[in-house]
C-alpha angles and dihedrals in degrees: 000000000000099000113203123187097251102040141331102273086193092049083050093048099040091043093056090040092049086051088041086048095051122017098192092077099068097079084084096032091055091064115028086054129050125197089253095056093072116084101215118071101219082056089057103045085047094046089045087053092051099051101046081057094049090047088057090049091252109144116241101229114149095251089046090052101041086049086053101050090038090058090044089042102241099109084099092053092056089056095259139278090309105060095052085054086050091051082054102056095040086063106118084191138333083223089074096051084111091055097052098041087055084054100042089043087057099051084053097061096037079063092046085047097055097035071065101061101041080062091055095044094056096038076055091063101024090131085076128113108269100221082056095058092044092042083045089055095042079050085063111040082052091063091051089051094054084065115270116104083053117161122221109280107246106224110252090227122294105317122089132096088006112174130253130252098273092226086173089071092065127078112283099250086058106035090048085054095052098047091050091048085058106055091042095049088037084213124135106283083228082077106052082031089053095050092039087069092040088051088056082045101059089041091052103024108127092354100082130018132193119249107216098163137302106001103325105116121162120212121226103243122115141201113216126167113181107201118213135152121251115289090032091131081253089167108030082067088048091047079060115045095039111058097090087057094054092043095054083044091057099039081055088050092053091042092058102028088088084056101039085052094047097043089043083056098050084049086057099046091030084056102045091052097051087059095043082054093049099044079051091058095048095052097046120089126198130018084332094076094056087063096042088059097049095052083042092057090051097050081044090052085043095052096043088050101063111098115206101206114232112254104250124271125178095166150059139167120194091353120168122245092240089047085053093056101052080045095059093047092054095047102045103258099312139113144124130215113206122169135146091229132071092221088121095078097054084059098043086058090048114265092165109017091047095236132079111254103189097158103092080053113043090037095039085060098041093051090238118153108262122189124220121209108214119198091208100045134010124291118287127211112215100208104206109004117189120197131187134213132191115156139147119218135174123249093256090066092045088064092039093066098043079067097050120105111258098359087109103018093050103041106261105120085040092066086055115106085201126198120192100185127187112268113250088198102125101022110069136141112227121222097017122175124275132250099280099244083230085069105037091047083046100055093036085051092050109044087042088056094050092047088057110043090048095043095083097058110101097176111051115265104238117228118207126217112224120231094268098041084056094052089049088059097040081060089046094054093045085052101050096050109067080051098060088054131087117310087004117140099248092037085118096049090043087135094051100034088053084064095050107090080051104049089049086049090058089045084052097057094041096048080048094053090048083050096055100021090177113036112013098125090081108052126064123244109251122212101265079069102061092039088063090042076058108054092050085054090059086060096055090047091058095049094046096057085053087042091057102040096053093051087057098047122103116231095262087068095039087052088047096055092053085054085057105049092050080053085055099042100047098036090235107179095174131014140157127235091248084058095055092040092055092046101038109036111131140128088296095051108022104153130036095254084056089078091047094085095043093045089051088057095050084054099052089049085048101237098121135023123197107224117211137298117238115212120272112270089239139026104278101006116144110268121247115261118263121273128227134204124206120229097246082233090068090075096040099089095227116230101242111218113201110214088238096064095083092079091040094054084035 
């Protein structure tokens, strides 16, 4: 555990997560620890809170807590929602709350002891001039501004330092044009990286699925959502990462129009005949009209026999959960939504029909057989139904969905491979190269090519693991588990991080296909497949957890995190209040008391400490703003280890 002179900032942490994990511990907690024994202050104003609700009888979850501090106003002083969830998940194991309360307890009366002594030792010189011992302790509060006596930062929730989209890890048609589409776009890669696998999705999507062992088979089709804020070239990546798509949509179009018009002609003619039979059965009499029917009733099978085939469709935008639906049962099972915009979740939670409809969606991702009611004709079942999604939101609307009905307690947001990539805003290069026509030609040519040769598979192609590819995933699922329990890393995404061997598996199988773009059915996807697979799945842990914890967060902690990245960004190692308010004032943040409660937060999680303030020049002169020192780590990039990297360094 990270030790600090005044007290253990991890004991601390462990000790008020166990007692967050599991309430029932602090009847002894309660007593064996008082506020005053934590070192840090947002600890103390957290344990105090703990135990007057104990006290009450009041259990000390982490929804009942944060509802508590956020109805007294010291959520902000805790440091927000996100950083009890943090403690949570930071939690090795309740069972050693005894052990971290003994540690934590020690460090308090080591403090008592030498508070203590610092009263000695000035009752020992108290003969002393009394400007000399106050000019002696300013002495020393200057040498902990200029940066040494720092405390641990305490992580502001999960999003700092998040990787970026490992391109590098793609085949190299795909991976070349991504990066391309990136610097001359001067967008994040995990942009151009995200819909490049949404792109393989919607190729492959329902046509091939991945074998792991038994029966257990993943389809190929993904989920991914990139979220960026508005102005961010959204579509101008998308214009150029889509076009193949559209092209092998409209070759299928031309291949199948000749069919569609003949068989819409038989309907017709089908169809005429069937009425001129029956007109003819109802005007016979006598034995005549038995036969009639009965010649009636065939021209009618014949008619309704005739299947007119549904023109192709790859592709969709805003489309409605119940348009989705009649799509995917015209097209086999198979469609892909991919919009720039983030407009779909408003109509999945029912933005026109007044109730969620989440099924298309959560079915259309498992594989699980959906029916369809049609008003023209009876109701279809779409056995195994794979949609794809690739869209790009803003963070509003990432927040927005974490509030609908159903999008978290049904699945939904599990089923989201989510990136939450740095904005570039700010930061462009102007005039930066185009994508090199070798490229782009390179990267249309191939995914065409891929649409097309798995479009004629109506029955998925089934894609084999070797031996060693089984036993990578076998590690991978050993690995994940002990995460998704108490106290794991990923116990408060138990929902996502279930998902996670399987969404690997389906990045497997698509990284394998645009491998082997013609002929990739019939090998089987070796295990340096499934390490890279891997490794992109990394990614999209990282970012979920950010993704997550920022839908979680109040505004204090969103705001706070604005006034941080503007730290980062401008290397600001001092400012004063009067400086943030003048760069950062907007909607969020429109009056200079605005910035108190997120700047609070930046100081409980020690990023930031406010230095004195020297008495104003004048009587009754305004008095300076208020300065502000930066912790010297903000500006020391931390190197972010998954907890999955420890089989992959092992």
């Amino acid at each position: 555990m990270t030790q600090h002179a005044a007290y253990d900032l991890a004991a601390e942490q462990a000790l008020i997560g166990a007692a967050l994990l599991a309430p029932n511990l602090m009847t002894d907690l309660a007593v064996t620890l008082a506020p005053s024994d934590f070192g840090r202050p947002a600890h103390a104003v957290l344990w105090e809170a703990m135990c007057a609700m104990h006290a009450a009888q009041i259990p000390t979850d982490p929804i009942t807590v944060t509802a508590h501090l956020a109805e007294t106003g010291d959520l902000g002083k805790v440091g927000g929602a996100p950083y009890l969830h943090t403690l949570v998940s930071q939690v090795p194991t309740a069972a050693n709350a005894g052990h971290y309360a003994g540690i934590v307890a020690g460090h308090a009366k080591r403090r008592k002891v030498a508070d203590l002594g610092n009263q000695l030792a000035q009752l020992a010189t108290s003969g002393a001039d009394p400007a000399e011992i106050v000019a002696t302790g300013r002495a020393l509060l200057d040498d902990a501004d200029t940066g040494t006596g720092w405390s641990p930062l305490i992580p502001l929730g999960k999003g700092r330092h998040l990787p970026v989209f490992p391109a590098d890890l793609l085949p190299a048609w795909l991976g070349d044009h991504v990066r391309a589409v990136a610097e001359f776009t001067q967008t994040p890669i995990d942009l151009a990286g995200s819909l490049a696998l949404a792109c393989l999705s919607t190729a492959a999507g329902g046509r091939a699925e991945v074998e792991v062992r038994g029966s257990w088979r993943e389809p190929t089709n993904l989920y991914i959502v990139v979220v960026l804020p508005p102005g961010s070239r959204k579509s101008a990546v998308f214009a150029a990462m889509i076009p193949p798509i559209m092209a092998a949509e409209k070759t299928l179009i031309e291949k199948v129009m000749p069919v569609i018009i003949e068989a819409e002609l038989t309907a017709k003619v089908t169809g005429k005949a069937a009425e001129r039979a029956a007109l003819a059965a109802a005007s016979a009499e006598g034995a005549q009209r038995d036969t009639l029917i009965a010649e009636a009733t065939a021209a009618a099978m014949n008619a309704e026999a005739v299947a007119v085939p549904a023109k192709p469709q790859l592709v969709a935008d805003d489309v409605t959960s119940e348009k989705a639906q009649s799509i995917l049962a015209d097209q086999g099972g198979r469609l892909a939504v991919l919009s720039p915009e983030g407009g779909i979740f408003a109509t999945i939670a029912g933005r026109y029909s007044g109730t969620p409809n989440l099924e298309v969606f959560l079915k259309g991702h498992a594989g699980d057989m959906l029916r369809v009611d049609r008003r023209s004709r009876d109701a279809e079942h779409v056995e195994n139904p794979a949609l794809t999604m690739g869209l790009a939101v803003q963070p509003e609307i990432l927040r927005d969905i974490a509030q609908m009905p159903g999008f978290r307690g049904k699945g939904l947001l599990a089923r989201i491979l989510f990136a939450v990539p740095e904005n570039t805003v700010g930061r462009r290069k102007v005039g930066a190269d185009p994508v090199p026509e070798k490229v782009a030609t390179c990267y249309a040519a191939n995914l065409h090519a891929l649409v097309l040769t798995l479009a004629e598979w109506t029955d998925p192609a089934v894609l084999p693991l070797t031996p060693e590819a089984n036993e990578y995933v076998l590690e991978i699922e050993r690995t994940v588990e002990p995460q998704l329990g108490p106290g794991g890393a990923w116990a408060h995404i138990v929902d996502w991080g279930s998902k996670y061997t399987g969404a690997v598996v389906r990045i497997a199988g698509l990284l394998h296909l645009a491998e082997h773009l013609r002929d990739g059915w019939g090998k089987p996807v070796e295990v340096e497949t499934v390490q890279r697979a891997d490794a992109i799945g990394e990614y999209y842990a990282a970012h979920a957890l950010a993704a997550f914890d920022d839908m979680g967060a109040d505004q204090h902690t969103r705001n706070a995190r604005t006034i941080l990245t503007w730290v980062e960004r401008g290397a600001v190692t001092t400012f004063t209040k009067r400086e943030v308010f003048r760069a950062l004032k907007s909607s969020q943040l429109p009056t200079a008391g605005d910035f108190d409660p997120p700047l609070g937060v930046l100081e409980a999680h020690g990023y930031l400490r406010q230095l004195d303030i020297p008495a104003p020049k004048r009587t009754g002169g305004r008095p300076p703003s208020p300065t502000y020192l930066v912790h010297p780590d903000v500006h020391r990039p931390a190197a972010t280890v998954h907890p999955l990297d420890t089989r992959r360094a092992a």
